[in-house]
N, C-alpha and C positions, 0 to 999 in steps of 0.2 A: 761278115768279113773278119779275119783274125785282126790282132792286133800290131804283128808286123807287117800285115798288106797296107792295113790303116797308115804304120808310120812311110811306107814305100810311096802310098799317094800321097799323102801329104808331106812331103820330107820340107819343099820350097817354104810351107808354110811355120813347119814345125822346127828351122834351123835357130836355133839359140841355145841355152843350157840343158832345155828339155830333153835333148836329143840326149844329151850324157844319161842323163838320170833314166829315161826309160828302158834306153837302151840294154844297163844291166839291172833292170829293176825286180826280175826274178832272181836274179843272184844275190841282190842284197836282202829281198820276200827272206829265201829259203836261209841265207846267212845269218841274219837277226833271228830268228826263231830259233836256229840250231843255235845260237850265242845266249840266247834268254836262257834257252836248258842246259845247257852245260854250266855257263859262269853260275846258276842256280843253284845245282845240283853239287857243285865244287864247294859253294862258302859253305853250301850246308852239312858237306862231307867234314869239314874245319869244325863245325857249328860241333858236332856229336862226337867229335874227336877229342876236344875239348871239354867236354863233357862227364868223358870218360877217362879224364886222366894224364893226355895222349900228348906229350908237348910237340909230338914230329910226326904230323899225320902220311901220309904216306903219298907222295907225289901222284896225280891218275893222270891217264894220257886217254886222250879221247881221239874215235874213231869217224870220220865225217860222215862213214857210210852211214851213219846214225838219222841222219838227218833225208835219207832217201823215201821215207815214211809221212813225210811232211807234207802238208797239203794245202794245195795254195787258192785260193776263194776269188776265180775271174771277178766277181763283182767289188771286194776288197782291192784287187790290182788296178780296176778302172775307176775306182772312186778315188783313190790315191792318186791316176793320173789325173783325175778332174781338178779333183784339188789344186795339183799345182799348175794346170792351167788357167785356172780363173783366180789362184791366189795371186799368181805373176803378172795378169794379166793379159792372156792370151785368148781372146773371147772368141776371135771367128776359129780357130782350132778347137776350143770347148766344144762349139757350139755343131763343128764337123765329128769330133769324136763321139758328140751325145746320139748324134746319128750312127754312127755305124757300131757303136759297143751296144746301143738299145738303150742307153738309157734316160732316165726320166731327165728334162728339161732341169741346167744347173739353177743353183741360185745365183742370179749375176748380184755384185754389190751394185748399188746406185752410183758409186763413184767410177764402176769401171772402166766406160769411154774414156771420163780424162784422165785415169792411171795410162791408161795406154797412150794418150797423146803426150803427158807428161814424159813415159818413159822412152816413148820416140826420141822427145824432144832433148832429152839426156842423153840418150847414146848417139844422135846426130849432131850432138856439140853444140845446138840451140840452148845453152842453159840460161840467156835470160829470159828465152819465151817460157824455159821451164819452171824457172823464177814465178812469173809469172800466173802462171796460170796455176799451181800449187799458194798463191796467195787470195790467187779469185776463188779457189776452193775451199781452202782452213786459212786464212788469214790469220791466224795465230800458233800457226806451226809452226816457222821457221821461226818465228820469234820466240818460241819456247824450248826450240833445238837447239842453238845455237854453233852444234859440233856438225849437224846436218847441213845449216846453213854454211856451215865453212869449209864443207865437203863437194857442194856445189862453186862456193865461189874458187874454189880450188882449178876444180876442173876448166870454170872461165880460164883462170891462168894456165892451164896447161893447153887450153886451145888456142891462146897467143903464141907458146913458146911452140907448137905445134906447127903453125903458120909462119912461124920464124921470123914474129915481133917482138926481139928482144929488148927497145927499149918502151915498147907499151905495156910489156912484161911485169917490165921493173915498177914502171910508176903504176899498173894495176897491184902490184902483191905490196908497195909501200900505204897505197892510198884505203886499199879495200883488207888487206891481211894481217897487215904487222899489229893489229890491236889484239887480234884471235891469236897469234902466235905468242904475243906477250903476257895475255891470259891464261894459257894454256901448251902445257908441255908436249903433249901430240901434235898440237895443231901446229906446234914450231918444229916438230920434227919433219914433220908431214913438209910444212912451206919450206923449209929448208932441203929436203929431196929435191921437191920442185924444183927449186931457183936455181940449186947445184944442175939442173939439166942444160944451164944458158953455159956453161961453161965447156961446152962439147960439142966441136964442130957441126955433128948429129948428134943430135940428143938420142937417135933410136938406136947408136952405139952405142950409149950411154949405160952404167950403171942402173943406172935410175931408170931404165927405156919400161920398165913395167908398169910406168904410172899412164904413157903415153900409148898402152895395150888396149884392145876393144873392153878387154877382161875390166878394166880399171871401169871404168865408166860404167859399163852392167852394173856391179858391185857395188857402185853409189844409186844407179838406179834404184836397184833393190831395196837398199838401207830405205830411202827416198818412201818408194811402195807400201813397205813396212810400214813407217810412220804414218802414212794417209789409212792405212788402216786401222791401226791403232787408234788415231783418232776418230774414227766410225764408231771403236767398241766392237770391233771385228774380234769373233772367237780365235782365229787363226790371223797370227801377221806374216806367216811364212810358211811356206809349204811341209806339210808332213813327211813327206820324202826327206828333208832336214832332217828332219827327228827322228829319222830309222837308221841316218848317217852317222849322229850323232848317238845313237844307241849301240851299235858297233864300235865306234871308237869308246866308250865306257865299257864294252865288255871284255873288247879286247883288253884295255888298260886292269880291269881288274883281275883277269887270267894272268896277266903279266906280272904281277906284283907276287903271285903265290908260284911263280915261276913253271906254270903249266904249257904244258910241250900240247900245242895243238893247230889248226890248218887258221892260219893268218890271215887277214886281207892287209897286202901289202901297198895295192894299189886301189885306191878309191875308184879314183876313175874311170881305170876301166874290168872293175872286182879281180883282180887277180890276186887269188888263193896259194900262199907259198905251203905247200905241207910240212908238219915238223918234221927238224934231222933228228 
């Protein structure tokens, strides 16, 4: 079964960021490779220009059809999505894609269940049970993070002001925040967004309505995830598909700098390719 029939049956299962990331994941494949060779090929045009003498090497424009030669390795495509399923922690989607891509049974971490019950417990606004059970697992995490732990008790506060307990609000960010805020200059910008939300009849009209987003809570999940893995001694604390993201935006930036006219990705999200004027 292809791998768009895969995401068609499972879509119920597979709905969270995943879906972004697969969705255009041949176009960022075939985008980074065609980026690797060119921004490549470009410093080393400067590199021998220089060499020769040449203080104004001579601007190159490059052609995308370049990149139609490029070949893309289904078994690299599915290992890449495996990865970030079982890095995020999506086990019974792993555990259906290992089925229909063919391949060999993942390696589950041992901590996986409670990554997943943890991250449930994040994004459904249970953050002391997630408190919780993130201390019956590494008992010395949160105590060694302390920006982690303050990123959690954040979110407690924002599922007060959520609920529209403005005065349990207050005396949780006086009682449980003002020391991290006073320590720490993010953590008082951060608390400070917060609190400015109680001043807004709706906070989701609010300025600040991006903390009280699903998006915000994912994103501490995440950080959250990360760190339980790191503390495992995990090779990867975040999906490789990151790093092909974040390999793009380094090659664009470095096209950019030598002011090289070539086909953009303008939008991450959902790859769209501006060609140069």
């Amino acid at each position: 079964m292809s791998l768009l029939c895969f995401l068609s049956k499972y879509v119920n299962i597979l709905l969270s960021p995943l879906l972004l990331f697969i969705d255009y994941l041949i176009s960022i494949w075939f985008y980074l490779d065609y980026f690797n060779r060119i921004t490549l090929n470009y410093i080393m045009s400067f590199e021998t220009a220089a060499t020769n003498g040449n203080d104004k090497p001579e601007r190159k424009y490059y052609d995308r059809t370049k990149s139609d030669d490029l070949q893309i390795s289904r078994t690299d495509m599915n290992m890449l999505i495996m990865n970030y399923l079982v890095t995020e922690g999506f086990k019974e989607a792993a555990l259906k894609f290992q089925q229909e891509a063919g391949l060999q049974e993942p390696a589950l971490c041992s901590s996986l269940d409670e990554r997943i019950m943890i991250r449930e417990a994040v994004q459904g606004g249970r953050i002391s049970e997630a408190i919780a059970m993130v201390n019956a697992l590494h008992p010395e995490l949160l105590d060694n993070d302390r920006y982690l732990y303050f990123h959690l008790q954040q979110l407690q506060l924002l599922e007060l002001i959520r609920a529209g307990r403005a005065e349990e609000a207050l005396a949780f960010a006086s009682a449980t925040l003002a020391e991290a805020g006073a320590n720490d200059r993010n953590a008082l910008t951060e608390l400070e967004r917060s609190l400015a939300l109680l001043a807004f009849p709706d906070p989701h009209a609010s300025p600040f309505a991006d903390l009280l987003l699903p998006s915000h809570s994912q994103k501490i999940a995440s950080e959250l995830n990360a760190a339980i893995l790191k503390m495992e001694n995990q090779e990867y604390t975040n999906p490789k598909l990151c790093s092909l993201l974040r390999m793009i935006l380094w090659s664009q930036s470095e096209l950019d700098k030598h002011n090289v006219k070539y086909p953009k990705m303008t939008d991450l999200a959902n790859a769209t390719i501006e060609q140069p004027k």
